[in-house]
ROLUMMAR-469734 format. One record per atom (N, C-alpha, C): residue in three letters; x, y, z. Coordinates in steps of 0.1 Angstrom, whole numbers, plus 2048, in hexadecimal, padded with zeros to 3 digits. Layout:
BEGIN
ALAXYZ
...
END
This chain:
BEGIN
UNK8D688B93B
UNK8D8881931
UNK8CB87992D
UNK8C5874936
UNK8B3872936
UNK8AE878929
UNK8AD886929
UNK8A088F922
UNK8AF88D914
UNK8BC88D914
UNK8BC886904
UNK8B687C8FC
UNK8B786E907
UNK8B4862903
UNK8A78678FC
UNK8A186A905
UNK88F86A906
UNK88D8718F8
UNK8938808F5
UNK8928868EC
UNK8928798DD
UNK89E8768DE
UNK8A586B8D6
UNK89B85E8D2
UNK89585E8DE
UNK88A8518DD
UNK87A85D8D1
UNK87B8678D6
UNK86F86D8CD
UNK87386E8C0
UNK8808728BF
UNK8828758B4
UNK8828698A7
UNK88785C8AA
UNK88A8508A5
UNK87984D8A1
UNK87284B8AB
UNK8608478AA
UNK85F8528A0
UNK85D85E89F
UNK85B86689A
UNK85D864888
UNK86C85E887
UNK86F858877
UNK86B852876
UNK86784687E
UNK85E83A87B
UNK854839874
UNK84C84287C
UNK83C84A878
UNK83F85386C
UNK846856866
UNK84A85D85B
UNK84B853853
UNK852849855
UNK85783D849
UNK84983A847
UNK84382D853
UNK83682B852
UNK82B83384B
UNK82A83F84A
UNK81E847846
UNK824849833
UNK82F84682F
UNK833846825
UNK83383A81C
UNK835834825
UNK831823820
UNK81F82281E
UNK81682782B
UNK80B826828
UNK80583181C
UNK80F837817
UNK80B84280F
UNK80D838800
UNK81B8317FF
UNK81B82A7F4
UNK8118227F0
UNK80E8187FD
UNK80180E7FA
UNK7F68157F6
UNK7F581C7FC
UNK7E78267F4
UNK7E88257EA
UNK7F082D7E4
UNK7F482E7D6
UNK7F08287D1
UNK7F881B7D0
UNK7FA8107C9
UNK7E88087C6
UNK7E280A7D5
UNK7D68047D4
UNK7CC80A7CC
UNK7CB8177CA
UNK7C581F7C1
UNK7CB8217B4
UNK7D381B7B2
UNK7D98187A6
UNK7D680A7A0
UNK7D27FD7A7
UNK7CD7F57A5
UNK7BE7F57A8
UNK7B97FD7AD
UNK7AA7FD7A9
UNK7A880779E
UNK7AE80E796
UNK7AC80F787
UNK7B0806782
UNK7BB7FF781
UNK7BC7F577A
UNK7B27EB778
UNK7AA7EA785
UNK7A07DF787
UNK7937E5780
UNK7907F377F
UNK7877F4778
UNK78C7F676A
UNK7947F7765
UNK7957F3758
UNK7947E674E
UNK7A07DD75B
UNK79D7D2754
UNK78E7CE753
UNK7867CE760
UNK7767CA75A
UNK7707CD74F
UNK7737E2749
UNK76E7E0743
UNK7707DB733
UNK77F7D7734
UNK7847CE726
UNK7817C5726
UNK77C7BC732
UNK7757B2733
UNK7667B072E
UNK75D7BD72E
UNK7517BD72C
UNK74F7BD71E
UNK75D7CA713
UNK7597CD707
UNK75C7C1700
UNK7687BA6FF
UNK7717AF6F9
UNK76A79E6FB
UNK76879B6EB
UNK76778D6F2
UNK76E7806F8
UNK76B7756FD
UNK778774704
UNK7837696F4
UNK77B76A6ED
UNK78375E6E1
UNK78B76B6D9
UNK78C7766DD
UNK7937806D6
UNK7A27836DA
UNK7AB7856D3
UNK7B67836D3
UNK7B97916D9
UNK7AF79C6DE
UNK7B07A66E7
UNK7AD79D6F4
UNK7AC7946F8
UNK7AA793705
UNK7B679270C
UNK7BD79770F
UNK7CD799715
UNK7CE7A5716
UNK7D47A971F
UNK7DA7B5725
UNK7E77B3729
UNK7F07BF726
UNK7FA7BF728
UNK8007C373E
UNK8047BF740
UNK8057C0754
UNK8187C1756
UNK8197CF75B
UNK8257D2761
UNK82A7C776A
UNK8347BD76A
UNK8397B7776
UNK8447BE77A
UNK8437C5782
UNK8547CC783
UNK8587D1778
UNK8647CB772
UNK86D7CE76B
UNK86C7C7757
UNK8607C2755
UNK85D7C174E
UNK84C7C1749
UNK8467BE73F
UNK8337BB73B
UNK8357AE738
UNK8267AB73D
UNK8267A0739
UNK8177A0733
UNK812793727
UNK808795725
UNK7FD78C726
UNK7F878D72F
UNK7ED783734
UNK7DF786733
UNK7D777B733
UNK7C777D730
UNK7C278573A
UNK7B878B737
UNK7B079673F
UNK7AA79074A
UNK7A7785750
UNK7A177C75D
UNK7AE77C761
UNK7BA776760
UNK7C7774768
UNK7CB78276D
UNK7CB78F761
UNK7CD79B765
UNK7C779B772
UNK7B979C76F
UNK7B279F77A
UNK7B379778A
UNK7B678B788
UNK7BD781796
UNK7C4786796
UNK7D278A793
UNK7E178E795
UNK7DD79B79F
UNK7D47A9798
UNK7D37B57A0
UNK7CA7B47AB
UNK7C27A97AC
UNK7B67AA7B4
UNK7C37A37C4
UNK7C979A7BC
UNK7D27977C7
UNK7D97A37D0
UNK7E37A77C6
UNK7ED7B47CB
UNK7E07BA7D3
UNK7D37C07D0
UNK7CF7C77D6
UNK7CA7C37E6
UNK7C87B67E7
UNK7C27B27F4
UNK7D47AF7FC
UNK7DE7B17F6
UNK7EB7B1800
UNK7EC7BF805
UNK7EA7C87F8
UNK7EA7D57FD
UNK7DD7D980A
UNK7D87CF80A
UNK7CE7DF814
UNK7D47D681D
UNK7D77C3822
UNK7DC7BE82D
UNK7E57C9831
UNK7F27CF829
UNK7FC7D7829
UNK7F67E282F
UNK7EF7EA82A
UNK7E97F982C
UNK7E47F783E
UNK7DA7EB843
UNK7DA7E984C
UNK7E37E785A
UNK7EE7E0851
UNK7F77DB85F
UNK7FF7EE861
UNK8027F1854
UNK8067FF857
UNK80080785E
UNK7F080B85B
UNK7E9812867
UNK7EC80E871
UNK7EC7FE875
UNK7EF7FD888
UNK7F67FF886
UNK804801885
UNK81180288A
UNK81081088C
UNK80A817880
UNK80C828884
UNK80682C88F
UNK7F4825895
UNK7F082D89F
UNK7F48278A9
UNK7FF81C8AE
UNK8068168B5
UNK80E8228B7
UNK8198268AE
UNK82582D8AF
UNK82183B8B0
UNK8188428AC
UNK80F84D8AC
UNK80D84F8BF
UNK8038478C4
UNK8028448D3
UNK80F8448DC
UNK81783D8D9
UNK82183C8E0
UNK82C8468E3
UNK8298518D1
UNK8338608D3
UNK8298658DC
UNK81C8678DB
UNK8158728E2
UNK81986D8F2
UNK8198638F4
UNK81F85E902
UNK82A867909
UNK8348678FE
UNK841867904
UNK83E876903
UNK83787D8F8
UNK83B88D8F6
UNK836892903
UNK82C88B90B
UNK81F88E915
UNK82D892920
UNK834883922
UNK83A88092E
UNK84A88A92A
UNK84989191B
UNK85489C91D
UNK84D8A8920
UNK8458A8924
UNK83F8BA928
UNK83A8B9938
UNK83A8AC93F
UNK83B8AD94D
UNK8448AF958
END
């Protein structure tokens, strides 16, 4: 009954690290998707002047755009992006946490 639990304990850690690694796959994404955004907006920042009625960009919130000046753009994504790597981080520890912990147990299933 032991070597089910135990199995049962690998296999559960095992989804974990699957979820986790898919999560840290989203934030990737998402973060290299906001550092093009970030280098775009700059450079509509550079061509446009700012008394021009181009200075706005339109910014996905969810479920609708919205349209805000090119500086706010730019605070809005610069934000998202510094939550995302806090995110992308805590996900790495948890993976090489939970990562360590299978190789533990797989160790202590082949003894």
């Amino acid at each position: 009954m032991e070597a089910v639990e135990h199995q049962a304990r690998i296999e559960a850690l095992t989804e974990d690290i699957l979820t986790d690694r898919q999560l840290f796959s989203d934030y990737n994404r998402k973060f290299h998707e906001n550092t093009l955004a970030l280098s775009k907006i700059r450079e509509q920042m550079q061509k446009i002047h700012p008394s021009s009625q181009r200075y706005t960009v339109a910014v996905n919130m969810g479920d609708f755009f919205m349209q805000v000046p090119l500086p706010k753009a730019q605070s809005m994504v610069s934000g998202a992006q510094k939550e995302l790597e806090s995110g992308i981080q805590e996900v790495q520890g948890r993976l090489e946490k939970k990562v360590d912990i299978l190789e533990q147990l797989k160790k202590g299933n082949k003894e």
